[in-house]
Backbone bond lengths (Angstrom), bond angles and torsions (degrees), N, CA, C in turn:
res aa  C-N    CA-C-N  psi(-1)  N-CA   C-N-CA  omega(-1)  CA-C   N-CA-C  phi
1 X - - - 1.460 - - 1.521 110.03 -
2 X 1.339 109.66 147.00 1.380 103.06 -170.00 1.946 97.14 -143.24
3 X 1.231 102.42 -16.74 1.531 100.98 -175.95 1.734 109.18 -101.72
4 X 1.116 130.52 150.39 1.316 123.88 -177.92 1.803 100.97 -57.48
5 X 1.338 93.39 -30.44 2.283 95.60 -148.80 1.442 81.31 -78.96
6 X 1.477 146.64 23.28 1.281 151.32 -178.93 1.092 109.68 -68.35
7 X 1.983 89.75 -64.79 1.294 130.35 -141.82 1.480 95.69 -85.85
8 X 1.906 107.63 122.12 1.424 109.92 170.62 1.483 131.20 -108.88
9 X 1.512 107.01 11.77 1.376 137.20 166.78 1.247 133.16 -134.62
10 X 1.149 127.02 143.17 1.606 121.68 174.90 1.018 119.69 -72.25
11 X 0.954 114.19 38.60 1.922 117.20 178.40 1.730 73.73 -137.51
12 X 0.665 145.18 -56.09 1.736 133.47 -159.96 1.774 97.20 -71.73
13 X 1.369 114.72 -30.52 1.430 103.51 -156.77 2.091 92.01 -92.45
14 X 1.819 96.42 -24.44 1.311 93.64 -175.45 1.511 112.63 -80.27
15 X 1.183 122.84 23.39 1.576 140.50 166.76 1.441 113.81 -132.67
16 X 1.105 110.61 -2.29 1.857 92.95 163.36 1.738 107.35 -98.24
17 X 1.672 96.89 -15.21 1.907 96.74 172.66 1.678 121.54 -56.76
18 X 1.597 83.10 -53.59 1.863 110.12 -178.43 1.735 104.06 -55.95
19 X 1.727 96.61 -35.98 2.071 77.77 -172.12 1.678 102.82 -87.45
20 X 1.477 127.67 -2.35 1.137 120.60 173.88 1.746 103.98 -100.83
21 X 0.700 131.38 -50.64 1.375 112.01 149.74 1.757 140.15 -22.25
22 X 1.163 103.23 -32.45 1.555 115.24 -173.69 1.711 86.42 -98.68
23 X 0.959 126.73 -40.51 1.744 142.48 172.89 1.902 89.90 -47.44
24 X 1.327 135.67 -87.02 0.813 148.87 137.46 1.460 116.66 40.33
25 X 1.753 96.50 -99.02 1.261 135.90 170.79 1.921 94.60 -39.79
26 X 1.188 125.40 -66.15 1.214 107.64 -167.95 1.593 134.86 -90.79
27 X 1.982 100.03 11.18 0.960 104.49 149.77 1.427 131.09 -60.38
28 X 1.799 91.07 -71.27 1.537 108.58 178.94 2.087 107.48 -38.27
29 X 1.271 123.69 -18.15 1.505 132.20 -169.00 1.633 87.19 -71.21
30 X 1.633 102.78 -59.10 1.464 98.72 -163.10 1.794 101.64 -79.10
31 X 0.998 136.77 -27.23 1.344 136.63 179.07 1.987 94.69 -57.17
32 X 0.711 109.12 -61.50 2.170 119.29 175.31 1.049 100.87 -57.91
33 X 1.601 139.72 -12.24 1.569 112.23 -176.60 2.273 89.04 -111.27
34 X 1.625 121.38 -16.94 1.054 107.11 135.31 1.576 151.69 -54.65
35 X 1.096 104.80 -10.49 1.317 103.12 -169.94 1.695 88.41 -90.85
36 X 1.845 106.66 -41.20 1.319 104.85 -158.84 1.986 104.21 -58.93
37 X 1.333 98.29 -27.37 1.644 101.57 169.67 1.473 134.79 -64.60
38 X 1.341 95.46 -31.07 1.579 105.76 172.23 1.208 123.38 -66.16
39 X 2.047 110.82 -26.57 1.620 112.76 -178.83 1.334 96.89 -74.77
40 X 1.234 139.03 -14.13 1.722 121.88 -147.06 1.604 83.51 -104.64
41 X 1.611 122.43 -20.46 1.897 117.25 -169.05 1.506 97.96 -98.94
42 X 1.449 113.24 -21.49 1.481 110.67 172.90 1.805 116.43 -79.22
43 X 1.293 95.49 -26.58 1.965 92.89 173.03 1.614 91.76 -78.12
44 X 1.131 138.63 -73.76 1.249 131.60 -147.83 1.539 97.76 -58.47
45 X 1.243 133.82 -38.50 1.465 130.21 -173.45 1.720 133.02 -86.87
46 X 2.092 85.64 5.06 1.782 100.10 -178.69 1.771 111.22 67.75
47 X 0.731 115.86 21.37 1.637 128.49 178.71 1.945 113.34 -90.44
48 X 1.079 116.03 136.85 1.569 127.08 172.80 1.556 108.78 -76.90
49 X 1.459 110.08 131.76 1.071 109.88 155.03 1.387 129.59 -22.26
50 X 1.783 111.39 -77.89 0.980 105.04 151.82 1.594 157.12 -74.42
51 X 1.424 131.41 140.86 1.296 92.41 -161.18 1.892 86.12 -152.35
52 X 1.485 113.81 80.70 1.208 151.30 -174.12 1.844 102.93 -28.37
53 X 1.019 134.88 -49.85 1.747 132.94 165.99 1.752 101.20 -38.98
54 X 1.481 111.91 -58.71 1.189 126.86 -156.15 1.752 110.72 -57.85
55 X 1.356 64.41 -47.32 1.963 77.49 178.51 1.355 99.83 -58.52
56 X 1.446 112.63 -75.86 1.676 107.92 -168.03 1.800 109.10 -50.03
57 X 1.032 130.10 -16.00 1.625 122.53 168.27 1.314 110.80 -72.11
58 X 1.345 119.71 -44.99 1.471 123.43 162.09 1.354 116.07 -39.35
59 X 1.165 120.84 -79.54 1.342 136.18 162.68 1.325 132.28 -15.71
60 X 1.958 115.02 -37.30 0.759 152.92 173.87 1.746 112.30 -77.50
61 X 0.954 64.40 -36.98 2.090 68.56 -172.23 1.431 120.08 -71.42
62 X 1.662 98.45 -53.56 1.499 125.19 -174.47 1.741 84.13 -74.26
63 X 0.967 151.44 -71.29 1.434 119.75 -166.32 1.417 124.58 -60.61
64 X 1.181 137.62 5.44 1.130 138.55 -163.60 1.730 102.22 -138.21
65 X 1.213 118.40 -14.66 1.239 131.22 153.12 2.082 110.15 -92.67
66 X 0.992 112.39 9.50 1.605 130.56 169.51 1.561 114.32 -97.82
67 X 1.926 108.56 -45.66 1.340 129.27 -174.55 1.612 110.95 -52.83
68 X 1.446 97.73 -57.56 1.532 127.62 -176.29 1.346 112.41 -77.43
69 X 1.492 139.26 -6.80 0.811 126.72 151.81 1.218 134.18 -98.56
70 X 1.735 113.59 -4.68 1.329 131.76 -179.94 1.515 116.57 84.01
71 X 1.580 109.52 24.23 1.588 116.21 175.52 1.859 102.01 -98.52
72 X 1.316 102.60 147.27 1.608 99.92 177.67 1.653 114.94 -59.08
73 X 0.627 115.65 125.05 1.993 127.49 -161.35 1.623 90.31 -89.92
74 X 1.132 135.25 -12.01 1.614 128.17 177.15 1.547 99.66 -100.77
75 X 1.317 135.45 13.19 1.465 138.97 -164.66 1.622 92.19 -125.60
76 X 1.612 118.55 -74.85 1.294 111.54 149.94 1.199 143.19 -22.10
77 X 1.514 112.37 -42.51 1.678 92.82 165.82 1.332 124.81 -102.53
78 X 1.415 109.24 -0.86 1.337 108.80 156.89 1.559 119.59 -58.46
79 X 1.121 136.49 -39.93 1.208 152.47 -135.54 1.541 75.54 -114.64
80 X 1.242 129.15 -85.84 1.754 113.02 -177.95 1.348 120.18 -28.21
81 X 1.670 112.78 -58.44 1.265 99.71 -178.59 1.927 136.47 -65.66
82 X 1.338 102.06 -8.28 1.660 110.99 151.10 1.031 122.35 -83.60
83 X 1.552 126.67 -36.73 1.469 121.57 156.72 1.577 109.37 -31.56
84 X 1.196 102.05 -59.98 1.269 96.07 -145.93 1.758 106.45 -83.29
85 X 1.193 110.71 -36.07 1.941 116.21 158.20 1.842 89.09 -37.39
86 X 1.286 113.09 -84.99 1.447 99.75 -159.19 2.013 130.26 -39.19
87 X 1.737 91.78 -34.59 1.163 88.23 170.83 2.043 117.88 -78.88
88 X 1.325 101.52 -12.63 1.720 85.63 -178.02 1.359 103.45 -90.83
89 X 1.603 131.90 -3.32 1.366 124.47 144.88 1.283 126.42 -71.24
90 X 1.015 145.05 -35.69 1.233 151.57 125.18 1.323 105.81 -8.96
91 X 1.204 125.00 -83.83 1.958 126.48 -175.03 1.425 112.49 -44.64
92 X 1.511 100.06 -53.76 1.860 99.79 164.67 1.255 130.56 -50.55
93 X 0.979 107.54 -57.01 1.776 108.65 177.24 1.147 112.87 -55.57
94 X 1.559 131.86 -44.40 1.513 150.23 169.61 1.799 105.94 -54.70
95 X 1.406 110.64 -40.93 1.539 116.38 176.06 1.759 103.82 -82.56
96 X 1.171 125.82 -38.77 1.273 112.84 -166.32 1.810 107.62 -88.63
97 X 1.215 119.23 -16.62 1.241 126.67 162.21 1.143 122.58 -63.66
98 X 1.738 120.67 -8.89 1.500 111.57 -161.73 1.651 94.27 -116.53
99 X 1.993 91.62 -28.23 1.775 90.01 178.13 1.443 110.91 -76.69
100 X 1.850 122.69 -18.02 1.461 103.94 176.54 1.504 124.92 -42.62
101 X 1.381 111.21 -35.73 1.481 122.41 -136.43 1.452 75.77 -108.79
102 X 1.375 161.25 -2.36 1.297 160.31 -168.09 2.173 95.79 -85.22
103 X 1.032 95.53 134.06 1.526 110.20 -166.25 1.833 94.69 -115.37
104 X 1.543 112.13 -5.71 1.457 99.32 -178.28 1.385 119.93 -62.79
């Protein structure tokens, strides 16, 4: 089963949550080992962690990729927009750790 309207018990529906959840879980893994890539192309390329257009295109996307799928698009970008705070702390700390040790 893969659709909720499948599922004719809560034991069927309470296992299609858990395998999209674990689905989930190893997005957001690979979405965090992007971000961790973006700090190492953003030091070499002189670029800010943050970088405020980007976000709002993000932002932009995932709600309108929320619309079209029939998920609440004000839930989605809530949830993006901490995603995405967490990852530009993440880039900072990763950027300001690399400029401590910078002797230029």
């Amino acid at each position: 089963m893969s659709r909720p309207e499948d599922c004719t018990t809560m034991t069927e529906l309470r296992n299609l949550i858990d395998r999209i959840d674990a689905d989930l879980v190893g997005l957001l893994a690979l979405r965090q080992g992007c971000i961790d890539r973006a700090a190492v192309l953003k030091r070499s390329e002189g670029l800010p962690a943050r970088i405020p257009d980007r976000v709002e295109q993000v932002v932009a996307r995932v709600r309108a990729a929320a619309e079209g799928q029939g998920a609440d698009p004000a839930l989605v970008e809530s949830l993006w927009r901490q995603m995405i705070e967490w990852s530009i702390a993440r880039e900072e700390a990763a950027l300001g750790s690399s400029r401590e040790g910078d002797t230029r």
